[in-house]
C-alpha positions in Angstrom: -158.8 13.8 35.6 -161.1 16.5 35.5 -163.6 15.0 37.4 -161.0 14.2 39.9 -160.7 18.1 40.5 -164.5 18.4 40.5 -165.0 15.9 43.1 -161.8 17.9 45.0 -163.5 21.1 44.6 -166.8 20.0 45.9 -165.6 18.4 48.9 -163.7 21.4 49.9 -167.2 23.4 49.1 -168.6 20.6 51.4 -166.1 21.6 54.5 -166.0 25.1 53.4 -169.8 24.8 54.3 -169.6 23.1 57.6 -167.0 25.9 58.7 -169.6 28.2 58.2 -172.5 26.2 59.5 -170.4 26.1 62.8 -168.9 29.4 63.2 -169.9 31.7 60.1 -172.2 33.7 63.3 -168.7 34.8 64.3 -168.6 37.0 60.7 -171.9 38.2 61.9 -169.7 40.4 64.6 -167.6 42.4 61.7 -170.5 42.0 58.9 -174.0 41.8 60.7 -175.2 41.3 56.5 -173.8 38.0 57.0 -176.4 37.1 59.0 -179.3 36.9 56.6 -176.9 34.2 54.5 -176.1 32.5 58.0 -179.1 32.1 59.6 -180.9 29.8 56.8 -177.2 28.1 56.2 -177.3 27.1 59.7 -180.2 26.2 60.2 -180.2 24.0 56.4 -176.5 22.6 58.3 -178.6 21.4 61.5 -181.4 20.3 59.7 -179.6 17.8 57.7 -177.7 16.4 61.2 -180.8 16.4 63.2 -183.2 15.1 60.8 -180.2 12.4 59.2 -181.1 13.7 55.5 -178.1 13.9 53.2 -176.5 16.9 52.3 -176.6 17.4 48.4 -173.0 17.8 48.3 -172.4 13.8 49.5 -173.7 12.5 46.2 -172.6 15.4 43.9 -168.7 14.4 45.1 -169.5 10.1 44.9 -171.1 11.1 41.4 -167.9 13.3 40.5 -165.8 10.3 41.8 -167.1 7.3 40.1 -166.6 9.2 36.6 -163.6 9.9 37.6 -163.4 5.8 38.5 -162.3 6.3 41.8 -164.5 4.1 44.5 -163.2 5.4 47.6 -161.0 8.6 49.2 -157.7 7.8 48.5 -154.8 9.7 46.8 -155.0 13.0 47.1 -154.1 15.7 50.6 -157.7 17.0 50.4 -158.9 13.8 50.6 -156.3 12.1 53.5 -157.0 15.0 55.6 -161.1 16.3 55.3 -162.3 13.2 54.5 -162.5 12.1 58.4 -163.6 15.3 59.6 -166.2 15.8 57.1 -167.5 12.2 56.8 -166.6 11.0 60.5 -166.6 6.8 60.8 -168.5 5.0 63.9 -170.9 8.2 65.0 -173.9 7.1 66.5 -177.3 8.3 65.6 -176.9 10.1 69.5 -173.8 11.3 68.2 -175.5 12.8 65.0 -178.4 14.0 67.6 -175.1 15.9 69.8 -173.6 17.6 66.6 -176.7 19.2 65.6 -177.5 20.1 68.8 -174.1 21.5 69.2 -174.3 23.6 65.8 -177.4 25.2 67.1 -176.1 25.9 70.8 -172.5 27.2 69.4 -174.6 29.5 67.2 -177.2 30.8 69.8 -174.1 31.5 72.0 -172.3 33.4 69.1 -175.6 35.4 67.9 -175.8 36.0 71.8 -172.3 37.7 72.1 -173.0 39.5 68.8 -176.4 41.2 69.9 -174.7 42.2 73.8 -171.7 43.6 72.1 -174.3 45.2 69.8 -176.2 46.5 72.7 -173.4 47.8 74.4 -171.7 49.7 71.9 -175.1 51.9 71.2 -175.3 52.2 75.3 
């Protein structure tokens, strides 16, 4: 049981961590400290889509499952409902290549907004 709850925990780590690979620049508006834990999240975020590496998080959860002697995500809400957002079926290695890509722009385009509202509050 317990390593059911491990498993559980990491995997909402593991979406907790794309939500702030994707949009954590948007905390960089009310906290601009954020941005020296954002930046090298990010880019560690794109990194693993672009280049296809794992993230560490994958095999950490599959260890905590097969302790647990579960094979697969079934069973529990966490798992019906992140598992297909965080491990999406049928993506092509383009469609890997378009998420990372799409991390970065998003982010350019928040850190963009962030330094002109910046700008114009000093002006």
């Amino acid at each position: 049981m317990i390593y059911r709850i491990l498993a559980d925990i990491t995997l909402v780590a593991h979406f907790a961590f794309i939500l702030f690979v994707a949009l954590g620049g948007l905390l960089v508006a009310r906290r601009r400290w954020v941005a020296w834990i954002h930046i090298p999240t990010a880019l560690w975020g794109a990194l693993i889509t672009l280049v296809g590496w794992t993230c560490p998080l994958t095999p950490l959860e599959n260890h905590f499952r097969r302790l647990g002697g579960q094979a697969g995500y079934t069973g529990s809400f966490i798992e019906a409902y992140l598992i297909s957002v965080i491990y999406p079926r049928g993506i092509s290695e383009r469609g890997w290549l378009a998420l990372g890509i799409g991390v970065v722009v998003v982010n350019l385009v928040i850190y963009g907004w962030v330094l002109h509202r910046g700008r114009k509050a000093k002006g």
